[in-house]
N, C-alpha and C positions, 0 to 999 in steps of 0.2 A: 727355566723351561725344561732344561736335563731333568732336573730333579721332580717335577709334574712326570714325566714323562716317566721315569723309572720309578716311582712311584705305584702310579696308575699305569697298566702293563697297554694300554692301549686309549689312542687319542681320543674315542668316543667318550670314555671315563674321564679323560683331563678335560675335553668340551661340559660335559656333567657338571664335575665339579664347577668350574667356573660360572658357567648358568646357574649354577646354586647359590653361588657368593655374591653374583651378580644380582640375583633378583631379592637374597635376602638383604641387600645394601639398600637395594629401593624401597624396603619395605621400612627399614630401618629412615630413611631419607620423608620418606612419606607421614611416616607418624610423628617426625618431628617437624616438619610444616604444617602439618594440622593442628597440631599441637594437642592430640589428642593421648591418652595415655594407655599405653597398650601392656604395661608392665604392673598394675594394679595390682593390690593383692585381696583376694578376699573382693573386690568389688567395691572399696571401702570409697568416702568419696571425697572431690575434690572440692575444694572450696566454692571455685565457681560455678559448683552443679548444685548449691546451695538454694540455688532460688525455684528450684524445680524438685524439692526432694517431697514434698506432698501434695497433695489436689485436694485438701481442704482450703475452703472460704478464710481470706485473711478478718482477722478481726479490723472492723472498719475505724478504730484507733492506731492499729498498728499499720493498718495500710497506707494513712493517712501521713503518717510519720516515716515510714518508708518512702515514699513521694515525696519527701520533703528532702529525704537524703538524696533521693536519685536526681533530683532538680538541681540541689546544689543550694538549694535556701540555708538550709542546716551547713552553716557554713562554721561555727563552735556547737560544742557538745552543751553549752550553757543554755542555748537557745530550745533546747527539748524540755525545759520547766515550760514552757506555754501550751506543749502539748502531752497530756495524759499524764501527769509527772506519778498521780497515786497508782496508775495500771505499768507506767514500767519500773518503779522501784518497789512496785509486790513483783515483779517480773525477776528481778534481782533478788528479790528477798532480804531488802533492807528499809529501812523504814523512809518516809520521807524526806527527812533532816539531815541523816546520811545522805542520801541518794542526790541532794540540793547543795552539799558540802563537795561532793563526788562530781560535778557536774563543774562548779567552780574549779576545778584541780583536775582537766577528766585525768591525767598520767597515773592519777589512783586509782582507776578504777581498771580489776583487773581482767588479765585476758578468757575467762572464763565469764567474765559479763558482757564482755565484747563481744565473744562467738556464741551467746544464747543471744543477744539481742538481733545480729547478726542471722543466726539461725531463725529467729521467730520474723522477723521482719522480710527474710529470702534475699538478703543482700549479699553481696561479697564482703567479709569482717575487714576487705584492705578500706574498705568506702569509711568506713569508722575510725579504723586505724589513722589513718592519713588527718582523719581532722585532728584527732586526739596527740597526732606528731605535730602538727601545725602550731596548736596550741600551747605544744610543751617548749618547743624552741624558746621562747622567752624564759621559762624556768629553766632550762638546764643551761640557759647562758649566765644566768645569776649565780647557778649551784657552783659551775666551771670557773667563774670569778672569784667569787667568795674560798674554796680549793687554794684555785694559784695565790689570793691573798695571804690564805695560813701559810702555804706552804711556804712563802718569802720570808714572812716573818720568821719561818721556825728554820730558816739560812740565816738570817741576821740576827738573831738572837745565838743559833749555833756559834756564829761567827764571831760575835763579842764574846761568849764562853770560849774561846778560842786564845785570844786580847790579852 
């Protein structure tokens, strides 16, 4: 309080200041309950403003398949061969047989087909994300296995070169 005080040569200034710090705390309190982002740069945007970034007509294949995500039907990335397979793997820009190979494995398929599909469809890329993680857990508990198998052997082999 001394040091406010000597400071700022007079109370009304130390009242100032503290109304300052006070109201910029709220401000600072307030945008992060909104959860809105007030530090942006350039205006650039955030994922979940994705599905609002144009006011053209969704193409009635892609909307169709967007619905599919938002429902929860598209529960694996496999299940998208029944809908449009030739219109989203020219989307991707890979051919068919890729795109049906990619779909079996979705963990291939990279994050830059995610967030155009993602972007075209106006979803949030975590809606994708998440099945494409769902789906990998069985592989990477195989990959994780297979790992710690080399890796013992290449202790027990170490260790009779050891003998």
């Amino acid at each position: 309080k001394d040091v406010l005080i000597y400071k700022y040569k007079n109370k009304e200034q130390v009242f100032i200041f503290i109304l300052f710090l006070f109201v910029f705390a709220m401000f600072l309190y307030s945008s992060f309950l909104n959860n809105k982002n007030h530090f942006r740069y350039n205006n650039s945007l955030v994922m979940a403003e994705w599905k609002n970034i144009d006011n053209e007509k969704l193409d009635p294949a892609f909307a169709a398949i967007r619905s599919l995500f938002l429902d929860g039907t598209i529960d694996s990335m496999y299940k998208l061969i029944d809908y449009s397979p030739t219109k989203v793997a020219s989307l991707f820009s890979m051919s068919y047989r890729t795109y049906h190979d990619k779909l079996k494995e979705p963990w291939k398929f990279s994050l830059l087909h995610i967030l155009v599909l993602a972007n075209v469809l106006r979803i949030d890329p975590e809606v994708i994300n998440s099945i494409i993680q769902k789906e990998s857990e069985k592989a990477i508990k195989v990959k994780i296995e297979l790992y710690n198998l080399k890796e013992q052997k290449n202790k027990e082999n170490l260790l009779k070169r050891k003998e």
